[in-house]
GUTOR-826410 format. One record per residue (C-alpha): x, y, z; residue in one letter. Coordinates in steps of 0.1 Angstrom, whole numbers, plus 2048, in hexadecimal, padded with zeros to 3 digits. Example, Ala and Ser with C-alpha at 12.3 -4.5 7.8 and 13.67 -1.06 7.14 Angstrom:
<nodes>
87B7D384Ea8897F5847s
</nodes>
This chain:
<nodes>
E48D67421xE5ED4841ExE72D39439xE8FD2243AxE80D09455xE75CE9446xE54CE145DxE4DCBF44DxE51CAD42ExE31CAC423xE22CCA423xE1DCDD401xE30CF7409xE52CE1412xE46CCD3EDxE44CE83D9xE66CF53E7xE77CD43DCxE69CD43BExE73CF53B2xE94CF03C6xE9BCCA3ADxE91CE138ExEA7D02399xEC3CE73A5xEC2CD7384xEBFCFC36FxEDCD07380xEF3CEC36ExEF2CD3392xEFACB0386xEDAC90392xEF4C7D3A8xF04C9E3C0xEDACA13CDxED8C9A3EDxEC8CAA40ExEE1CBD415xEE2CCD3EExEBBCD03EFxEBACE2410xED6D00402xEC6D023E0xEA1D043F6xEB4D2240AxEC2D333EAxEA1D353DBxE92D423FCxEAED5E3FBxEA7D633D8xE80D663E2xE89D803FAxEA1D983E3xE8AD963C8xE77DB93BFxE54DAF3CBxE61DAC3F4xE7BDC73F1xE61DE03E3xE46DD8400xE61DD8418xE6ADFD414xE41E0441AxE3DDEC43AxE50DD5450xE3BDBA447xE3ADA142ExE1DDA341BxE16D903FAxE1CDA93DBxE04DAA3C3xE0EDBC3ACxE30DC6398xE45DE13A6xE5BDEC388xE74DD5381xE81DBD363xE70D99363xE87D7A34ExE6BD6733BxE5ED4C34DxE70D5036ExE5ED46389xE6AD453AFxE90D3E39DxE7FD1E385xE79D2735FxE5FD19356xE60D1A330xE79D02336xE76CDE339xE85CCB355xE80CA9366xE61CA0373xE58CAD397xE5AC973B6xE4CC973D8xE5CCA23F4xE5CC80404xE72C703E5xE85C8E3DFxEA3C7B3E9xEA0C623D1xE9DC803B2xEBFC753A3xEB2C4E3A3xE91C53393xE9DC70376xEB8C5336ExEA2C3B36ExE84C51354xEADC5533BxEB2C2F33AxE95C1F339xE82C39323xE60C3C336xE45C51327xE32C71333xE1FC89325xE35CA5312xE2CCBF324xE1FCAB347xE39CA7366xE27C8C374xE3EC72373xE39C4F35CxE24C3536BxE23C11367xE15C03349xDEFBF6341xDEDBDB32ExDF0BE6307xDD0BF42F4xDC8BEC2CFxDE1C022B6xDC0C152B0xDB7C1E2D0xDD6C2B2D9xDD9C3F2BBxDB5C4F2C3xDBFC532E6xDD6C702E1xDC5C942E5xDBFCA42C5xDD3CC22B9xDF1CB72CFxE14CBA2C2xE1ECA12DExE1BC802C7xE3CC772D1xE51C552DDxE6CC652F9xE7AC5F31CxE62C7A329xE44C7E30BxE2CC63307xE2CC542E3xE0AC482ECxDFCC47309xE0FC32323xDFBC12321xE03C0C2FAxE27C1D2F7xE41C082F4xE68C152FDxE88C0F2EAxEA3BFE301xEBBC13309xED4BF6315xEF4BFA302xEF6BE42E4xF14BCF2ECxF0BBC930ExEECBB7304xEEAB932F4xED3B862DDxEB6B7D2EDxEA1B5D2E5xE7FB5E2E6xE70B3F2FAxE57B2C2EDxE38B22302xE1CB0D2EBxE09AED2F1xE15ADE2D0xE39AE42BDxE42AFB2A3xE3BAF127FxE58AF426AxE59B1124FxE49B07234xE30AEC241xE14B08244xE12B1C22ExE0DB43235xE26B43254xE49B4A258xE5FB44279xE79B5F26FxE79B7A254xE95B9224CxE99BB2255xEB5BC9243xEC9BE3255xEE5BFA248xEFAC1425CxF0FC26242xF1EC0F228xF19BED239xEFDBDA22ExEF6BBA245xED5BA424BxEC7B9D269xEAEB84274xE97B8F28ExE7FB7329CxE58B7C298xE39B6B29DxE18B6F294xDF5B6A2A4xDEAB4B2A5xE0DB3F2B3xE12B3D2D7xE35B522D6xE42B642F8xE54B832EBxE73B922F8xE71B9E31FxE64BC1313xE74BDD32AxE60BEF349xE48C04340xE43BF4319xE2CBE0307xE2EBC92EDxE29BD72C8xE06BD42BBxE0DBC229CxE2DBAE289xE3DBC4274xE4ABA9262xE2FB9724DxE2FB74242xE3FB7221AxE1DB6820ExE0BB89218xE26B9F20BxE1CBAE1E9xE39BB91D7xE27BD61BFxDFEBCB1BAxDE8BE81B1xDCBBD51C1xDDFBD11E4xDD5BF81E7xDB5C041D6xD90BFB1EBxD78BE81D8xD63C021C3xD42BF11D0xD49BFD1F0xD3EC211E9xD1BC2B1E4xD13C431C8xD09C5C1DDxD1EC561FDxD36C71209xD55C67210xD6AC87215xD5CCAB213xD71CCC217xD74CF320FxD94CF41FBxDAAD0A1E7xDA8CFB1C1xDBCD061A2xDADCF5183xDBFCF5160xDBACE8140xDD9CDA124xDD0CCF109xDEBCB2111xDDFC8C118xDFFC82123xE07C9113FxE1CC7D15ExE0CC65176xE1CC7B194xE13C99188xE28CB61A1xE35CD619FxE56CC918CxE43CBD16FxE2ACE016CxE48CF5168xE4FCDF14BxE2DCDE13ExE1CCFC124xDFBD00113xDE7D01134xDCED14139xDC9D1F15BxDB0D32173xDB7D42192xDB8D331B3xD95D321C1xD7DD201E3xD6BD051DAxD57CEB1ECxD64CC61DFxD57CA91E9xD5FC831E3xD3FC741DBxD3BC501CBxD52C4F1B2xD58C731A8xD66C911BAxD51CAD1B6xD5ECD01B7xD3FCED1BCxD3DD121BExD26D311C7xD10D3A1B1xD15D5C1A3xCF0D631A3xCEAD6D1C9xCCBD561D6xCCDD3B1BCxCDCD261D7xCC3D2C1EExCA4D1F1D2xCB8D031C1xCC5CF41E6xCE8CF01DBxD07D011CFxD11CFD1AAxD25CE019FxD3FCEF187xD55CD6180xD56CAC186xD74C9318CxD6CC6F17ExD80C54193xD79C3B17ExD8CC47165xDB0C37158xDBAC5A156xDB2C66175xDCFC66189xDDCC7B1ADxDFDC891B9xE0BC9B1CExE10CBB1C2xE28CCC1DAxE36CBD1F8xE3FCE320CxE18CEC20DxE0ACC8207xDF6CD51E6xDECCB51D5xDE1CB11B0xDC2C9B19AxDC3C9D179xDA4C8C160xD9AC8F141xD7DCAC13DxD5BCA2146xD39CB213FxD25CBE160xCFECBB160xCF7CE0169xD00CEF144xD1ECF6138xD2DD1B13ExD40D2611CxD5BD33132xD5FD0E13DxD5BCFD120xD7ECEF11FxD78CDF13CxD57CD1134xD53CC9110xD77CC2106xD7ACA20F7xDA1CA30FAxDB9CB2111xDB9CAD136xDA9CC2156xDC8CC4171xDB9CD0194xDCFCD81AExDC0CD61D1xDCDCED1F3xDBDCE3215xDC1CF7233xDCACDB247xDEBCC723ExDDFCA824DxDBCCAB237xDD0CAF21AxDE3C8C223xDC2C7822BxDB1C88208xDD5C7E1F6xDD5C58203xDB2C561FExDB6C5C1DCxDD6C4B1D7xDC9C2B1E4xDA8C2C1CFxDB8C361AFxDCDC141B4xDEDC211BBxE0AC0A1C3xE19C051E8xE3CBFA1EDxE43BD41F8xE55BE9219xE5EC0A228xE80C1422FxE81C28253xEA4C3D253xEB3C46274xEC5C6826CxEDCC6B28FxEF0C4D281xEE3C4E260xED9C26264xEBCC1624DxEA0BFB25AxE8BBEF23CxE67BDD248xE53BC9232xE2CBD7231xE13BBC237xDFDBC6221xDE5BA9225xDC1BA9218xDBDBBC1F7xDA4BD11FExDAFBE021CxDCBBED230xDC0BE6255xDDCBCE25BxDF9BE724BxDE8C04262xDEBBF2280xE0CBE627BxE17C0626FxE0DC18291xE2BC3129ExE2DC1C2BFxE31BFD2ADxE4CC0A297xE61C182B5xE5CBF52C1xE6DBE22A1xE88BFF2A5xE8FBEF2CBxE8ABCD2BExEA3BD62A2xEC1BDE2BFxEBABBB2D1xEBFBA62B2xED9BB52A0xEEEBB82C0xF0EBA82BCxF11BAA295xF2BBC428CxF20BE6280xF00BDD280xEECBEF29BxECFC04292xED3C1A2ADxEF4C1E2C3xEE8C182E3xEFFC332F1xEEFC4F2D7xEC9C462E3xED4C52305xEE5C702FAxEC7C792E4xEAAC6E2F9xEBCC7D31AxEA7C97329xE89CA3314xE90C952F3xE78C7F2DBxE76C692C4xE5EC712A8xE58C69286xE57C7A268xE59C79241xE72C8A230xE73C9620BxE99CA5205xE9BCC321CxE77CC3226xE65CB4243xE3FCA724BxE44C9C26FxE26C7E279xE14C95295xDEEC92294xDDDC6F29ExDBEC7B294xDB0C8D275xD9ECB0278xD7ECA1285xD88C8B29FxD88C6928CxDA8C5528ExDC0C55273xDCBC2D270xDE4C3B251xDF4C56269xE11C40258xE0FC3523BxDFFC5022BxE22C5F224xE28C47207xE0EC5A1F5xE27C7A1FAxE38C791DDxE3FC921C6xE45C8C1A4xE61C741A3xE70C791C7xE60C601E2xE60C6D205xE76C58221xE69C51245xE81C5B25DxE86C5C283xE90C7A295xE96C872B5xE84CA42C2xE89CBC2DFxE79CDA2F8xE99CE42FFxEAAD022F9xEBED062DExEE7D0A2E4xF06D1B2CCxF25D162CCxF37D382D3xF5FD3C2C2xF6DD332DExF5DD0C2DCxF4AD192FExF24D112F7xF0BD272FFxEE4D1A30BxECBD322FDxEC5D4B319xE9ED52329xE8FD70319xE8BD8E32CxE72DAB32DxE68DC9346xE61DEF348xE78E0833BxE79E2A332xE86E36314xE9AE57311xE96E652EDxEACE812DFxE9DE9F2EFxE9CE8E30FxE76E8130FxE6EE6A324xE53E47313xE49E31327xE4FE0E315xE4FDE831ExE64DD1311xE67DAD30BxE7AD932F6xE6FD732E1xE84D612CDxE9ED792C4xE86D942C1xE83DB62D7xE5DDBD2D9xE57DE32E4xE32DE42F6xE20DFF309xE1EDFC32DxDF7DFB32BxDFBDD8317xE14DCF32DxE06DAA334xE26DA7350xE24D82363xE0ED7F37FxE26D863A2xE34D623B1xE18D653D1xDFFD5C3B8xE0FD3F3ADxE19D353D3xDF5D393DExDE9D223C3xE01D0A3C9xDFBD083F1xDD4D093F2xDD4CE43F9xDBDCE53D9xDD1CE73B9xDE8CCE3ABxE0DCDA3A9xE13CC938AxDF1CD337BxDFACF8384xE1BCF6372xE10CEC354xDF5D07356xE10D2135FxE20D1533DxE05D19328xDFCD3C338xE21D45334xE21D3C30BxDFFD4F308xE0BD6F31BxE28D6E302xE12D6E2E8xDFCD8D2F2xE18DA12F5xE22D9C2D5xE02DA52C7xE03DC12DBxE26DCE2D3xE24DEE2BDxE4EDE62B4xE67DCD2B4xE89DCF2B4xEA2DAF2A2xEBBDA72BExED6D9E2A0xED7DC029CxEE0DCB2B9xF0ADD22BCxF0FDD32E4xEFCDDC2FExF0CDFD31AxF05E0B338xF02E33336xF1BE39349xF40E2A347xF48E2036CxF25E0E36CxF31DF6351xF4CDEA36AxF34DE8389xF2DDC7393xF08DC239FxF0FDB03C5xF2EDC33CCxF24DE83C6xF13DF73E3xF06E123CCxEF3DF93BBxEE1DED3D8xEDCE0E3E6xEC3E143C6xE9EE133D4xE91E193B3xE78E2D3A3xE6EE4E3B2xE78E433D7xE9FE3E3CBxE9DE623BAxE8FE743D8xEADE643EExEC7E693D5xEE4E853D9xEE5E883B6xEC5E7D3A5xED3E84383xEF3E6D386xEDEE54390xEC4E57374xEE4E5335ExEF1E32375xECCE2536BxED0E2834CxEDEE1232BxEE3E14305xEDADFB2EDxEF3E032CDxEE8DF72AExEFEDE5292xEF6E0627ExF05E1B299xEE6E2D2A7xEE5E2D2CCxEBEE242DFxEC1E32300xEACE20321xEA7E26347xE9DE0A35FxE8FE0A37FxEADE0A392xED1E0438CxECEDDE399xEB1DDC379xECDDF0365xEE6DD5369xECFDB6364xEC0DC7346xEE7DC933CxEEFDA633FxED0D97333xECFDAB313xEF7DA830CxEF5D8030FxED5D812F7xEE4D902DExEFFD7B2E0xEEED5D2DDxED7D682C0xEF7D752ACxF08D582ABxEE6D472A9xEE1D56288xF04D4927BxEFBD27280xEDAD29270xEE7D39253xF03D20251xEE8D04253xED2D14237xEF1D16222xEFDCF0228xED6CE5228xED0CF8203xEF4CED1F3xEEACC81FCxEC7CC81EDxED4CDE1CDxEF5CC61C7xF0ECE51C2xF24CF51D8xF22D151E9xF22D361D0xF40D441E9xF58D2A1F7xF61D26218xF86D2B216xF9ED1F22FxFB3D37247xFD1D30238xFC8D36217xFB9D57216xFCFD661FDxFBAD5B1E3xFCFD3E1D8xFBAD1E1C3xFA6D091D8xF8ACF21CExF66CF91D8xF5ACE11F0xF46CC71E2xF1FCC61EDxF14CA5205xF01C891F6xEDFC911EBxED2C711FFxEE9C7E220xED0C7D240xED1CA1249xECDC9C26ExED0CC226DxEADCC725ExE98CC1285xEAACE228AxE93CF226AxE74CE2273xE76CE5298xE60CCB2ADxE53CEF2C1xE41CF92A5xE28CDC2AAxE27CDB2CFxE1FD032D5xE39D032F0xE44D2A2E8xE37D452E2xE44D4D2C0xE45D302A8xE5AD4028FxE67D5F288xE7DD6A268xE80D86252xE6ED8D229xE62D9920FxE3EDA120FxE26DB71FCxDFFDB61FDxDECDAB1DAxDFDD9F1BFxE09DC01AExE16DD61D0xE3BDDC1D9xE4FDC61EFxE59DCD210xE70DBD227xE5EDB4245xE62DA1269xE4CD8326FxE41D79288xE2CD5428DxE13D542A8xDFAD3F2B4xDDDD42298xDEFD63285xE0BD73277xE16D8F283xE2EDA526FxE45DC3272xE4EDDC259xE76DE0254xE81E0224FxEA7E06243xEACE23260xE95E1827CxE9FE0A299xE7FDFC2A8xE68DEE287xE46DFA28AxE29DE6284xE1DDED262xDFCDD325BxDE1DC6270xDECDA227BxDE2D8825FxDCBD70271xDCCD4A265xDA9D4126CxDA0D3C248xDC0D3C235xDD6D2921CxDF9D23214xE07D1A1F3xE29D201E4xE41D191C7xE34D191A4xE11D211AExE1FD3F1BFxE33D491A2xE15D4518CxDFFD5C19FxE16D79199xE11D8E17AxE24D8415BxE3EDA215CxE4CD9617BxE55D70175xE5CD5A15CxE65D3615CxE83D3F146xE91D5B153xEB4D61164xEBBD5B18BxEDCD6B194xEECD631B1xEE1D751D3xEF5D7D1F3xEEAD8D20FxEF8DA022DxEF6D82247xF07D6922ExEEAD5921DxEF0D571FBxED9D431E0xED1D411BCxEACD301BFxE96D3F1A2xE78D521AFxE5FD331ABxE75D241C8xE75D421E3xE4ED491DFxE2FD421F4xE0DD511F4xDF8D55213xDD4D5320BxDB7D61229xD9CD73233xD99D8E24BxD85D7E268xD67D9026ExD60D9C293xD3FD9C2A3xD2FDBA2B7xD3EDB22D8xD64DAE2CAxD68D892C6xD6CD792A4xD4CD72294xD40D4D28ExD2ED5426ExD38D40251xD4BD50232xD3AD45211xD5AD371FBxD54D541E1xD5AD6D1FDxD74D871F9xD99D7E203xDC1D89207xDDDD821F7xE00D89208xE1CD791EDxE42D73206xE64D741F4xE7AD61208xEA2D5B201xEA5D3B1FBxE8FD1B1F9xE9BD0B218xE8DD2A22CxE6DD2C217xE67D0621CxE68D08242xE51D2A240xE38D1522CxE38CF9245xE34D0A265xE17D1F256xE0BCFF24CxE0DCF126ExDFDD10281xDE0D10269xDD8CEC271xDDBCF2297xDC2D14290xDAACFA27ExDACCDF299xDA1CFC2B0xD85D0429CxD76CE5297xD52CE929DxD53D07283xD6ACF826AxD4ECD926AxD36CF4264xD4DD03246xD4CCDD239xD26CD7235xD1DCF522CxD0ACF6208xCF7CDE1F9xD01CC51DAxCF2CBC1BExCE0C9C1B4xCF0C8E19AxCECC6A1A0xCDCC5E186xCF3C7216Ex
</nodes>
């Protein structure tokens, strides 16, 4: 039991107190500068009377006078997360002692202004700095599979010792700031050595002012003092500004490795892979080969999508299969070759194929393989004319980047003189020159090119072009309102409404990826050239806007026991608990409810267990438990379709929870009913109707009327939130889809005062170049970071196989499967249909390979699209090639004691296809990406066996053909 003395200041019980009592302070809506003493010794004595009400010490006190630790739950409703009056799903500032809790309001102030960096999820708060580490090291230093490669007030960009911070000084406050000069001998004018430059331009627009600034650099063998960098900052690990000399406007040899370099039997890159090869009898076919130019493209003759093992050997890419006789393998000690890639052909070229699932594309001309020729291959083989177009699907997204620049950089393509970074909050442009240095390698460029440094140039940027108007890369004022509390800086590549954020530091085996980067410039489709952008990026929860201009936090999600009363007055037992808009209806045997606060308190006050260690655990364990229940839920139930939420009885709708005695009087359970005068009022006073937007009625008893009302309350402001929620998505989708397809909306918006149906013009679509600030909303930063239990959840079209009906279904994106829901018209609660789709071994790939999978009756490139609207609003006139993907796995096989089994899959083993329908493209994009980004986090996971999936089979010796 908690008491409100205060024996000392230091020991843990008085710490943890003022931590939770900061966090519940600051949850509550208190403001850093009104905590003080006296506010931290009422908030510690709220949460103490809070302790005591709660349903854990009430229940025990009805069976004994004493107050002994509960350990275990006693039949109430639980909001997600909520521990001891703290959610923890939410992130707040960082913990302090008790002995500085005073000086809270000073330190958080101090972590907003002068941007000092922590882990994401850590609440340990920012040390000083170490001096800085090579741009290598520091990108190998962040943990692999971590979502947290971030620049932020609270979220290390790299680790501490190597992560610069932007200044967050407002712009007109600072001056221009000189750099002294500290050297034994003077400066040699520009242009008496050759190969260095005292000043090089950088260029900078905001909006339609164009202007020039000239930041100072230096270089390595001159003894330059830099700028004072800010506390807790290092200097950048490279000049982003090269010399004149070294910059190479377009030369093909600036980016292609000397061939010599590569053995003839060395192994550069080896993978299992999804491959589609074709044949045209065409020669000229594009240099960027995508998915624009196919559609445009006849006379191909295509297989069907198939495994393969390819691997970059030498100077060819070889593409092998199973044999079809069983054993062969096993005698001839390798799997057959069927068909060869020549890289030193002038008409082998690479592309990217499709930027939404990162498909990529070689096309060659045919070449003979040593093994014989198969008569089903010929054209691939023996043709003397035509072309062989493969296009390659890797589970991973960031494999499929380092195979693409690979490939892009040995097949000679050009890099750009400089990169253009956009800022999309002020829609401001900073171009950088790329040094690209020596010709035959990039080491320099990927140095230079390092996310810390470029964050870095960003600060530098503010200091030197303070003072000339409009030209400020950043408002000072708008970094502190967009890096205040947990947001980030990140950044990302953007092709038109799509986004490939720059996450993983490391590739899928642990190396370091020095092109994390610059790779993007390889990500270009067809004619459209991706743009590198910085974002912000947040934890938080999400906020509306409700009629009113009140705005509305997301609530916490709640979930607890109830009973539900069917027609004929039978009684199920049934737990509840909402994710992300969703209603999940479990059984009470897979319950999974959150362990009671006395385990939590007798963790935290052994003496033995950190308390910011144990919070960070309690978070993980709190996403995970969300997780089970969802793959145990046998239902689920979409909160936008829920009209209002009732109590049974009309004078209990007007009872207010502190002030009714009868409330109160409520034991609960079977206790309250044995007391009670009239045991059926008060099973009526327990109970509340959920009534659906179709007009059926779900009727539910809680525990006791006190559960009755919170179960009221919580559910009425959910559905709330989420219905207005689904308004502004909707709206977003609609602006996001009119911008990228350059017409206006098929309904316009007409004002109020001209509803009669008088003439007014449609509304002309934004710029196709506009930033789209709007799209971090789409591909949220969560969905890297696993910080919630359900990464994303929507509504399609689905059907099994290629030739089954569709059915509209509710997804729902787990950690490492998709769960799904089948959507009846007249069901309330949608029953679970499929097993879940596990994403162990699967593929995603989408567009006009999707289309082309489906049988010929059901699409064709030339065929109408009418326009489609749908009951929320959405309306869209994509053709089906545009609203398609196509989820390729294998069931996982389970071993003898349950667990999945780590046996190996040949590639020719059996697989499933499930083919989506989405609305529009916007929604089928984002669907494609966050797939995409779970199946990378399932392969980082797996490491060891998808190492095991890469060398298995052998290859064949064909070096001396």
């Amino acid at each position: 039991m908690l008491h409100e003395r205060d024996d000392g200041e230091t020991n843990p019980l008085s710490r943890v107190m003022d931590n939770y009592a900061f966090h519940f302070f600051v949850r509550q809506g208190g403001k850093l500068e009104d905590w003080n003493d006296d506010t931290r010794a009422d908030v510690r004595m709220e949460l103490v009377r809070r302790w005591r009400e709660s349903e854990w010490i009430r229940h025990f006190r009805r069976q004994s006078n004493t107050a002994a630790h509960p350990t275990r739950w006693a039949g109430c409703s639980f909001e997600i997360g909520n521990v001891l009056g703290v959610n923890i799903l939410d992130k707040h500032p960082s913990p302090v002692s008790g002995a500085d809790t005073a000086r809270v309001p000073d330190q958080v102030a101090a972590a907003v202004t002068s941007l000092s960096t922590t882990n994401t999820h850590s609440t340990t708060p920012a040390g000083p700095s170490s001096p800085s580490l090579d741009s290598n090291q520091a990108l190998s230093s962040s943990p692999e599979g971590s979502g947290n490669y971030v620049h932020s007030s609270n979220s290390a960009l790299l680790p501490p010792s190597s992560a610069p911070a932007l200044s967050a000084v407002p712009c007109v406050e600072t001056p221009v700031l000189e750099r002294p000069v500290s050297r034994a001998e003077s400066l040699v004018a520009r242009g008496d050595r050759p190969g260095v430059a005292i000043q090089s331009e950088t260029s900078i627009d905001r909006g339609n002012a164009h202007e020039t600034v000239r930041p100072r650099v230096h270089y390595p063998d001159d003894q330059v003092v830099d700028d004072p960098p800010l506390e807790g900052t290092s200097a950048p690990q490279g000049v982003l500004t090269p010399p004149r000399n070294e910059v190479v406007e377009s030369s093909a040899d600036a980016t292609s490795p000397a061939s010599s370099q590569f053995g003839v039997d060395e192994i550069i890159l080896r993978d299992r892979m999804l491959v589609r090869v074709s044949y045209t009898p065409l020669e000229g076919l594009p240099r960027d080969f995508g998915e624009v130019e196919h559609r445009y493209t006849t006379n191909f003759h295509e297989e069907s999508w198939a495994e393969f093992l390819v691997v970059w050997r030498g100077l060819r890419v070889e593409i092998y299969e199973d044999y079809t006789l069983p054993g062969r393998e096993f005698f001839t000690g390798h799997k057959k070759l069927a068909f060869l890639i020549p890289l030193t052909s002038s008409r082998t070229h690479v592309s990217l194929y499709s930027f939404a699932d990162l498909t990529f594309c070689v096309h060659c001309p045919p070449t003979p393989v040593h093994n014989g020729r198969s008569k089903a291959r010929a054209l691939f083989h023996g043709s003397k004319e035509g072309t062989n177009v493969f296009i390659f699907k890797i589970k991973s997204r960031t494999r499929a980047e380092d195979w693409l620049w690979h490939l892009w950089r040995h097949l000679r393509r050009r890099i750009p003189p400089s990169i253009e970074i956009n800022y999309p909050a002020t829609d401001t442009h900073l171009k950088i020159d790329i040094p690209l240095g020596d010709a035959a390698n990039l080491d320099r460029s990927y140095g230079v090119f390092s996310v810390n440094n470029i964050i870095e140039t960003v600060r530098r940027s503010v200091t030197s072009a303070c003072g000339v108007p409009s030209i400020v890369f950043f408002d000072s004022n708008c970094i502190k309102q967009d890096l205040r509390g947990s947001k980030q800086l990140a950044l990302v590549w953007r092709l038109e409404d799509q986004l490939q954020w720059i996450w993983q530091p490391t590739d899928v085996q642990g190396n370091n990826r020095q092109w994390l980067v610059l790779c993007g410039l390889s990500l270009k489709q067809g004619r459209k050239a991706p743009r590198l952008e910085i974002r912000t990026v947040d934890h938080n929860r999400e906020f509306v806007h409700l009629p009113d201009g009140t705005r509305m936090e997301e609530p916490p999600g709640v979930e607890g026991y109830l009973d539900r009363i069917k027609a004929q007055g039978q009684r199920q037992r049934i737990y509840v608990s909402t994710h992300d808009g969703n209603l999940f209806a479990l059984s009470p045997n897979d319950a999974n409810p959150p362990a009671p606060p006395s385990t939590h308190l007798s963790h935290m006050l052994d003496g033995l267990t950190d308390v910011n260690q144990y919070a960070e655990a309690m978070f993980r364990n709190e996403v995970e438990r969300g997780v089970t229940q969802i793959h145990s839920a046998y239902g689920v139930m979409d909160l936008r379709n829920i009209g209002s939420v009732r109590a049974v009885l009309p004078e209990a709708q007007q009872e207010e929870q502190d002030s009714d005695p009868s409330i109160n009087a409520d034991e609960g359970g079977v206790v309250g009913l044995a007391t009670a005068e009239d045991p059926l009022k008060l099973r009526l006073r327990r109970s509340f109707e959920i009534v659906l937007v179709s007009g059926r009625v779900i009727r539910l008893e809680a525990y006791s009327c006190r559960n009755c009302r919170e179960w009221i309350d919580k559910l009425q402001a959910l559905v709330t939130y989420w219905m207005y929620r689904r308004k502004e998505d909707v709206t977003l989708e609609m602006d996001i889809s009119n911008t990228i397809n350059q017409r206006p909306r098929l309904t316009p918006n007409l004002p109020k005062h001209n509803s009669h149906g008088s003439s007014t013009p449609r509304e002309a679509p934004q710029d196709l170049e506009a930033s789209l600030p709007s799209l971090t909303s789409l591909y949220r930063w969560c969905t890297l970071s696993d910080c919630k239990s359900v990464i994303k959840s929507g509504r399609a079209f689905m059907r099994s196989g290629f030739r089954r009906q569709y059915k509209m279904s509710q997804l729902v994106l787990v950690s490492g499967h998709l769960i799904h829901f089948h959507v009846r018209p007249n069901s309330a609660l949608h029953q679970r249909r499929w097993r879940d789709i596990s994403l162990l071994d699967a593929y995603v790939y989408s567009g006009y390979l999707a289309a082309l999978t489906l049988p010929r009756e059901e699409f064709g490139p030339s065929d109408p699209t009418p326009p489609r609207r749908y009951c929320d609003g959405v309306e869209a006139d994509e053709p089906v090639g545009d609203i398609l993907f196509v989820l390729w796995y294998r069931k996982p096989r389970t071993s003898t004691t349950g667990g999945q089994a780590s046996e190996i899959p040949s590639s020719s083993a059996k697989f499933k296809t499930v083919v989506f329908k989405m609305r529009n493209k916007v929604e089928r994009d984002a669907w494609c990406w966050a797939l995409g980004c779970e199946i990378e986090k399932v392969v980082r996971r797996n490491k060891e066996r998808e190492q095991r999936l890469r060398e298995t089979g052998g290859l064949v010796n064909i070096s001396h053909g």
